[in-house]
Every structure is written in C-alpha cells, then in structure tokens.
DRENZA-295608 format. One line per 3 residues: their letters; for each residue y, x, z of C-alpha. Coordinates in steps of 0.02 Angstrom, whole numbers. Layout:
<recs>
a	Y/X/Z | ...
</recs>
This chain:
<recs>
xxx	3291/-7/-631 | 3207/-155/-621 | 3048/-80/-545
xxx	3153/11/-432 | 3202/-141/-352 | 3034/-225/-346
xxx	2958/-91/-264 | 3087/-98/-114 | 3080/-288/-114
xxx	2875/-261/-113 | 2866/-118/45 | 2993/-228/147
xxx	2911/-397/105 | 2752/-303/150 | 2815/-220/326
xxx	2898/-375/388 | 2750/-484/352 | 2613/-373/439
xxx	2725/-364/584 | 2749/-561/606 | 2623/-621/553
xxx	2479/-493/527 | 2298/-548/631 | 2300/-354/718
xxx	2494/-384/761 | 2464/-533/841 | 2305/-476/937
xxx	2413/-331/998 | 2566/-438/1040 | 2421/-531/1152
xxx	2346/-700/1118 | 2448/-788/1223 | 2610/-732/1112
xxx	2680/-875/1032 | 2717/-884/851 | 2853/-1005/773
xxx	2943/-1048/615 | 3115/-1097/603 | 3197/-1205/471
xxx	3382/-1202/449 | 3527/-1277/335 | 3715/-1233/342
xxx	3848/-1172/264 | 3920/-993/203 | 4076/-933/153
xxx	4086/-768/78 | 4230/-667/24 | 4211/-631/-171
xxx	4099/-815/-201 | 4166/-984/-155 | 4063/-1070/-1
xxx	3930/-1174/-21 | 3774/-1228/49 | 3628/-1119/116
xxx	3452/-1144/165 | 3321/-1027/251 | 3164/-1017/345
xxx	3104/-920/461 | 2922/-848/545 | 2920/-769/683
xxx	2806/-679/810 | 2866/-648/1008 | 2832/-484/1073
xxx	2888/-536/1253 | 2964/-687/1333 | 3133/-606/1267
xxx	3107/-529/1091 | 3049/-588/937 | 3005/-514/761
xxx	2999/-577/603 | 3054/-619/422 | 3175/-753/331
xxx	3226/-798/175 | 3391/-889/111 | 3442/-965/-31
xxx	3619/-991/-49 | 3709/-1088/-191 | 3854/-1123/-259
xxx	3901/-1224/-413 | 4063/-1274/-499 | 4096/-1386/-646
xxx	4254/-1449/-731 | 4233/-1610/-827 | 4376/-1725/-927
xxx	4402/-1898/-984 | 4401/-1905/-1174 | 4378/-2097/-1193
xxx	4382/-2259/-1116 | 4336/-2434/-1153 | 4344/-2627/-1077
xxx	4230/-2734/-1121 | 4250/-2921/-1129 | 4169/-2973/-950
xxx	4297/-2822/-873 | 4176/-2671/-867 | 4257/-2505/-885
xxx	4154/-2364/-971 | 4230/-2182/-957 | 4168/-2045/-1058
xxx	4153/-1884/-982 | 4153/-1719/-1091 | 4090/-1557/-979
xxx	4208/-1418/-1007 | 4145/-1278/-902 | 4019/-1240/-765
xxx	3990/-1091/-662 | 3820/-1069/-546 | 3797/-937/-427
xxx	3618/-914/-325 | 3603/-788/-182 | 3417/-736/-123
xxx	3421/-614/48 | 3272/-577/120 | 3255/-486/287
xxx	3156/-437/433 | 3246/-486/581 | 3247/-498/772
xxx	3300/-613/890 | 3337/-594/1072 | 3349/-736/1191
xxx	3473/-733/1330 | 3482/-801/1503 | 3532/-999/1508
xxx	3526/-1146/1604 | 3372/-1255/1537 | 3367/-1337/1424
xxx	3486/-1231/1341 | 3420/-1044/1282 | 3562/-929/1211
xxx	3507/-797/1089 | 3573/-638/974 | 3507/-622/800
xxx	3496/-480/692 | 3446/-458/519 | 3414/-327/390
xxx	3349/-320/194 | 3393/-349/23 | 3471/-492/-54
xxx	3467/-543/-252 | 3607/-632/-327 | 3610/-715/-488
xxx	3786/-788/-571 | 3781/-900/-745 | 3936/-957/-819
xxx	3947/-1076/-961 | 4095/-1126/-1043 | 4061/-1266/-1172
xxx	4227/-1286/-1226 | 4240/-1105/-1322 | 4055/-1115/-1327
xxx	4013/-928/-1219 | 3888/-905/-1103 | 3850/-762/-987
xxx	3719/-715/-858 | 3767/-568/-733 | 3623/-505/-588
xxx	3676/-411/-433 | 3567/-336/-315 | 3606/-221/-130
xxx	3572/-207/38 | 3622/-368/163 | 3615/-380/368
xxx	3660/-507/458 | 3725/-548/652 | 3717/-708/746
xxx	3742/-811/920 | 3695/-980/916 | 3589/-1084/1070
xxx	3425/-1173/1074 | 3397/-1346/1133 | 3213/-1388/1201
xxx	3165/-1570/1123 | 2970/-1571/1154 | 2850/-1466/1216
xxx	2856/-1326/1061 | 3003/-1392/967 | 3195/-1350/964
xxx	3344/-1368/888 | 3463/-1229/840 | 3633/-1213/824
xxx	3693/-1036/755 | 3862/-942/698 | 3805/-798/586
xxx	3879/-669/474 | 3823/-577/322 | 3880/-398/253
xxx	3830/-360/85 | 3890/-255/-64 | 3787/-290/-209
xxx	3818/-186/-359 | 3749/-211/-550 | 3786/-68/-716
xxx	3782/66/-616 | 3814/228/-731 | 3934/346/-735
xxx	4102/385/-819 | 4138/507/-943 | 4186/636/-828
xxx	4005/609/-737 | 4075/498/-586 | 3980/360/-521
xxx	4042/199/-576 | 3953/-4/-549 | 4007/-166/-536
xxx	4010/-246/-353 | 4054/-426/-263 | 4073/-422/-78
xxx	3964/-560/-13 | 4006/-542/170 | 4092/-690/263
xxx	4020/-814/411 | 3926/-961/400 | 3873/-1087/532
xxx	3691/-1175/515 | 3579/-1292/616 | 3378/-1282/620
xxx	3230/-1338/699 | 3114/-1212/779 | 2931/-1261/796
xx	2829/-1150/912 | 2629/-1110/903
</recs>
C-alpha cells in the first residue's frame, strides 16, 4: 500500500516539475517566458477537521501572457490541547505560580501537493484578477494523545485533492506582487481499506473539503 502511494506521489511530483520548471520546458515556453514563485499563508476550514492555519508555495512557469503552469505544496495544521489548574501558590512578595497539568492534545497535519494552473484575467492596472485550479494528492496525518487515561493513537489518510480559486494581484515593484486569494479544496481521503465479510468494499474516510482565504507574495524571474 504504501508503495502504491509513493509511486503516484513520485510520477506526479515528476510531471509537474518537468513541466514548470524543466530547462527543455522553459526553452519551449520561449526565453522570454517568465518564471515566478509564490509564497502564501492563510487560513482553511474544512468540514470533518477544525480550521487552522495553512502555508504553501508555489513555482510556476507562464506559457503566455495569460496562462501559467506549475506545482505547490501546502501544509496545513491544526492542533488542540486541553490543559487544567491542579495547584496554586503566593509567595511572600505577591507572585502567583499556577501549575498546569496537560490533559489531552490532538494534532492533525495535512500535506497536498498539486500541479496547478492559473489564468489571469482582464483588470485595471495595477490590479490583475486571476482563476486558479489545482489537482494532486494530499497526505494527512492525525495524532491524538490523551495523558490523562494514558492512550495514544496515530491514524494516516491519504486521496485525491483539487482545488479552485479567485483572488487579485497587486503590482508592488517591477517583478513582485501581492496576492490576495479565496480558494476551496475537495478531498476524500480514505485509510483501512478492505472489505467486509460479504466481499464489499469498506475504508475509513474524513472529508477535508471547505474554503480558505490566504495572502502571498509572488516574485517573478
């Protein structure tokens, strides 16, 4: 199973890279095609995992003054904790010490990684307006500890991901820009598949789809 989902993490990593940033891509796209990389941090809010804070980068390649092609990665992450006062103490010049017992604490970490395509849209400079579209495979990884009855357990997930988006551009310098973006992710991703005793498919699955809203800045080349 596990090789299974190397491979397909391997040929997409692979295709998306030689396309953006590949020297024979680039010499077809024309040498006058710029190349850029985005940085971006925001927020996401999917359905089955509380929200929480995501970060990504992007490389890109234009094929025209209106398309681009490229890859990103994300990492989202969200972690919860519930702590409790078990003691407290004064001392003589006033200072108040609480001790703080941790009870539980729960850590999710999502990893999609997709090719994607951006196209840029009419606008008044030196605003740009753009679609984005994304598609790949995303990792997820959830650990929950709870100290108090002293169990621990690990769960991974794994499935398909693509992604939409309209956000704007704002031209600061010469190559440089900053990005504002409303995006959404669908995703399924599924863990112990098997099947039943009557010979029906059966897995586990959390529905990561929901919105998010980042900001970036785009540096051009």
């Amino acid at each position: 199973m596990k090789r299974t989902i190397y491979l397909k993490l391997s040929i997409i990593f692979l295709l998306i890279f030689f396309i953006a940033s590949d020297s024979s891509a680039r010499r077809y796209w024309g040498r006058h095609r710029s190349q850029s990389t985005t940085i971006k941090i925001g927020y996401f809010n999917p359905k089955d995992v509380k929200g929480g804070a995501l970060f990504g980068i992007n490389m890109s390649g234009a094929v025209d003054e209106i398309v681009d092609l490229g890859f990103g990665v994300d990492l989202f992450q969200r972690t919860y904790t519930k702590d409790s006062e078990v003691a407290k103490s004064v001392s003589e010049g006033g200072l108040v010490e609480h001790q703080i017992q941790r009870d539980m604490e729960f850590t999710t970490t999502a990893l999609p990684i997709m090719g994607t395509v951006t196209i840029k849209l009419s606008g008044s400079m030196p605003f740009t307006y753009f679609l984005d579209g994304g598609l790949g495979y995303a990792l997820m990884w959830n650990r929950e500890s709870n100290y108090s009855a002293d169990v621990s357990e690990k769960r991974f997930y794994h499935g398909v991901m693509w992604q939409l988006g309209l956000g704007m551009m704002y031209k600061m310098g010469s190559r440089s820009y900053l990005i504002a973006e409303a995006f959404y992710n669908d995703a399924g991703l599924k863990r112990d598949r098997g099947k039943t005793e009557n010979g029906l498919p059966i897995w586990t699955e959390v529905n990561l789809s929901g919105p998010g809203f980042r900001l970036g800045l785009r540096f051009e080349r």
